[in-house]
Steps between C-alpha positions, in 0.01 A plus 500: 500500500778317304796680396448356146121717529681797611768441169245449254309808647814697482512393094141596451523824623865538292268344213195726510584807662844518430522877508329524882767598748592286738736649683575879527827628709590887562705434180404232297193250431425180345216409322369145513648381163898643656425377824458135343854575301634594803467159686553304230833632486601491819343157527680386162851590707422328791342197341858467394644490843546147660423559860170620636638689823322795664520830364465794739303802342586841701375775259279827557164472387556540104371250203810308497448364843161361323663381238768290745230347683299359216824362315549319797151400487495348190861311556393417874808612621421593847509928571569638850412859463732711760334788693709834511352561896733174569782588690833347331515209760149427399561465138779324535314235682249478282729502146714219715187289645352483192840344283446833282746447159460802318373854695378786229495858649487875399688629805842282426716733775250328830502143357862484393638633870201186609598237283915652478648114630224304270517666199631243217423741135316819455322584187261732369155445406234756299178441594209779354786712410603457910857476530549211790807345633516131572694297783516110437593355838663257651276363736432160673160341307188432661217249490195672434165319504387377164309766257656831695520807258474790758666551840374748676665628825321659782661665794174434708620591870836353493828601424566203192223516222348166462444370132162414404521243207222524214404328175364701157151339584475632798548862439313519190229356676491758733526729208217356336294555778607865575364516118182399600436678787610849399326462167804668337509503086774565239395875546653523832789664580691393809767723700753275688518658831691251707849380380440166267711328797211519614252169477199659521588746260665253259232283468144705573639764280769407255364139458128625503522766258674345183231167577255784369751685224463825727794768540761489776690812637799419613662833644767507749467509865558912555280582215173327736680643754670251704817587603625228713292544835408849407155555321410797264153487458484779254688285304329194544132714361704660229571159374113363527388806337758532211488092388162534534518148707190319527622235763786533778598303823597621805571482833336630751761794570443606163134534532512685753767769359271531220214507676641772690585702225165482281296601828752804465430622158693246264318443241245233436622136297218448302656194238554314823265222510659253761761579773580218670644496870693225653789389692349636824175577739361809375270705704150494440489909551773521206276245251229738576688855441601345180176436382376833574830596254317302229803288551399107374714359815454093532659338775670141448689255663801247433817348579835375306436180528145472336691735206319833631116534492285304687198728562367812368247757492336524169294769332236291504541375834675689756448524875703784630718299870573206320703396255246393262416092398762280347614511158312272250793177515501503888333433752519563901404396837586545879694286714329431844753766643395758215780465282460532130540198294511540082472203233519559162875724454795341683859619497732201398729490830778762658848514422636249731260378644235228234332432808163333451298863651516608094322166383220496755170526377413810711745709559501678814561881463613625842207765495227529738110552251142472500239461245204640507193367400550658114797335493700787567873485656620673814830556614568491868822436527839279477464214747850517648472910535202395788600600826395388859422743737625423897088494511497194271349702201592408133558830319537482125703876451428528112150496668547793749767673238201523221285671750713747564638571149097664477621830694585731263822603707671205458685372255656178602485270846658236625331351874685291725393293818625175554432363825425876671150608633494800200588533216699804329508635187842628294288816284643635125301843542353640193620904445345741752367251690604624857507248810179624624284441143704162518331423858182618437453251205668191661249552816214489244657173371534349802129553558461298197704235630475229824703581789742279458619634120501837580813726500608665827808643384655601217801701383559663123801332280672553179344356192497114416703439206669248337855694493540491868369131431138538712267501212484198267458619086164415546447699812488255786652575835804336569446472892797352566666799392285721617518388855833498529538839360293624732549232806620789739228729437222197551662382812456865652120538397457195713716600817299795503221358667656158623 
């Protein structure tokens, strides 16, 4: 989809449901028709400006960080939305990699200790009655492949996020799709979950939902109850139930909090029409327990640089262990080895680095899949998280991990065994579960599994999370981390029996 599509369908909606709400904060909304005055004035005042440099976005979910993003849109001045989880060092990489100009913010007091040496004006900017503070920089510029508008930064499993460089067409294409395959109208109502740093969320939810003319709600991160690493799930449900949301993403943490909580006695969601789950393997006993909820849980699968979605389980089509069939502008196939390849949605290059892997036809995703024979995607795992046994035995862990995520007394897992003759397994417990329910269920797993992927030791860990940098935003492991966290611990399982 063209950005000039998405712009004139933007107008129409301003033009023929002008009184529809677009956007809807904890304190103020927007219809259609004030959303489209909104841009156009912040695009009027930047039209005006002579360079086209960066502009970093770090806002709480809230309509003007909509607003922002589209005006940027529209005057293709690249965005490089900041994630709070970050730590300083991180954004500061990122703002710097990226040649950032101008940085827009609601919490002035982190970014101004950040930026303190690079600072060059500070103004203030209202934005949907949002009072923000804004830091033009003085910062080096950078080349940036041709047609960038968005810069997303991903911490992945290393310590410097990587920027992921994408074009308008791109992610409204993506959009477009999610459109398609969720069936959503302009009677939907969408709750932002994640933060709109987010890609996924940005562009399956924002970007989806005003293609359509539905309603966005835009609360802040503590009223959906994410604090930081911390989770209220009470929270979270109060906020599905109250907005009355008919669509929400999540990751696979969440799902499982709510899950948790419905199966004891919080109420039922019964506007919710499509929940979908991504970011991570989710376990095929938690898909299940949902749908015993009532709880419309579809399963998906993408990646930064194919701007989010590549596959998803549908309504209409929806196979509960994979990650449903590829959105309608892609398509996919397997490398010999079992790697995912995707044509159709390519990112435009990384900061630093236009190397030619961005202009391939195929672009290799790093992930282990299969298909089935209805054309359904599987997720084994990331190629370079397979292991080698001192057996000779490739073990994919995501593959062993998912497995084990079915016992109901466990919460998270992280399984090492790199060139040893077992493997072990790093536990996240689930409340009461004592050690002994906890080895009752993994010997039933490993009865499931062949010799040579089952667990023969295991010890129980603090949670994952991305404050003590172990737990991407989107829920992946970082085993790096992880292991040496716990290196001490994992070298003692094995000298146990050595």
């Amino acid at each position: 989809m063209q950005y000039a599509n998405f712009e004139q369908t933007l107008a129409e909606h301003a033009l023929l449901t002008p009184d529809s709400v677009a956007l809807q904060g904890d304190t103020v909304g927007l219809t259609y028709a004030q959303l489209q005055q909104a841009i156009a004035k912040l695009r009027q005042n930047w039209t005006l400006q002579s360079h086209r440099l960066p502009i970093a976005v770090a806002i709480s979910n809230h309509p003007a960080w909509v607003i922002l993003d589209i005006a940027a849109l529209g005057c293709e001045i690249p965005s490089v939305p900041i994630p709070f989880f970050f730590t300083d060092a991180q954004i500061l990489h990122a703002v710097i990699d990226a040649g950032v100009g101008t940085l827009i913010t609601d919490q002035p007091e982190r970014f101004n200790q950040i930026f303190a040496d690079l600072i060059i004006r500070k103004s203030t900017l209202i934005v949907a009655g949002k009072r923000l503070m804004q830091f033009d920089l003085q910062l080096a510029t950078k080349s940036l492949p041709k047609g960038t508008v968005k810069i997303t930064y991903t911490s992945g499993t290393t310590g410097s996020p990587k920027g992921v460089c994408l074009s308008a067409e791109s992610m409204l294409s993506v959009a477009a799709s999610v459109v398609k395959a969720t069936q959503i109208t302009s009677k939907a109502k969408h709750l932002c979950v994640l933060p709109l740093s987010t890609l996924l969320e940005n562009v399956a939810g924002v970007y989806a939902a005003l293609i359509v003319g539905a309603t966005i709600h835009l609360l802040p991160s503590d009223q959906v109850g994410l604090n930081g690493s911390q989770l209220d799930v009470h929270k979270l449900h109060y906020a599905l139930l109250t907005t009355q949301a008919n669509t929400a993403i999540f990751i696979p943490e969440l799902l499982s909090a709510l899950v948790s909580a419905m199966e004891s006695g919080a109420a039922s969601l019964p506007h919710l029409r499509f929940l979908a789950v991504g970011g991570a393997a989710v376990a095929t006993n938690m898909l299940e327990r949902a749908r015993q909820l009532a709880l419309p849980v579809y399963q998906g699968y993408g990646l930064s640089e194919c701007a989010s979605v590549v596959a998803l389980n549908t309504m209409v089509k929806n196979e509960i262990g994979s990650v449903g069939q590829p959105l309608q502008h892609l398509e996919i196939k397997l490398a010999e080895d079992g790697e995912i390849l995707v044509k159709g949605a390519h990112f435009l290059g990384y900061t630093g680095d236009m190397s030619a892997k961005a202009k391939q036809k195929w672009l290799a995703t790093g992930d282990i899949g299969a298909i089935d024979s209805q054309g359904f995607l599987h997720i084994k795992g990331r190629k370079k998280n397979i292991f080698i046994t001192s057996f000779g035995r490739n073990i994919s862990p995501e593959w062993v991990e998912c497995a084990l995520l079915n016992s109901p007394y466990i919460a998270q897992v992280c399984v090492f065994g790199e060139s040893k003759p077992w493997n072990i397994a790093l536990i996240v417990s689930n409340k009461n579960a004592s050690d002994q329910l906890i080895s009752q269920s993994l010997a039933e797993i490993n009865q499931q599994l062949p010799d040579y992927a089952r667990i023969s030791k295991w010890i129980v860990v603090s949670p994952f999370t991305s404050a003590n940098q172990q737990l991407t935003l989107n829920g992946r492991l970082k085993r790096p981390e992880i292991y040496q966290a716990y290196q001490h611990e994992i070298n003692h399982l094995y000298k146990e029996v050595a």
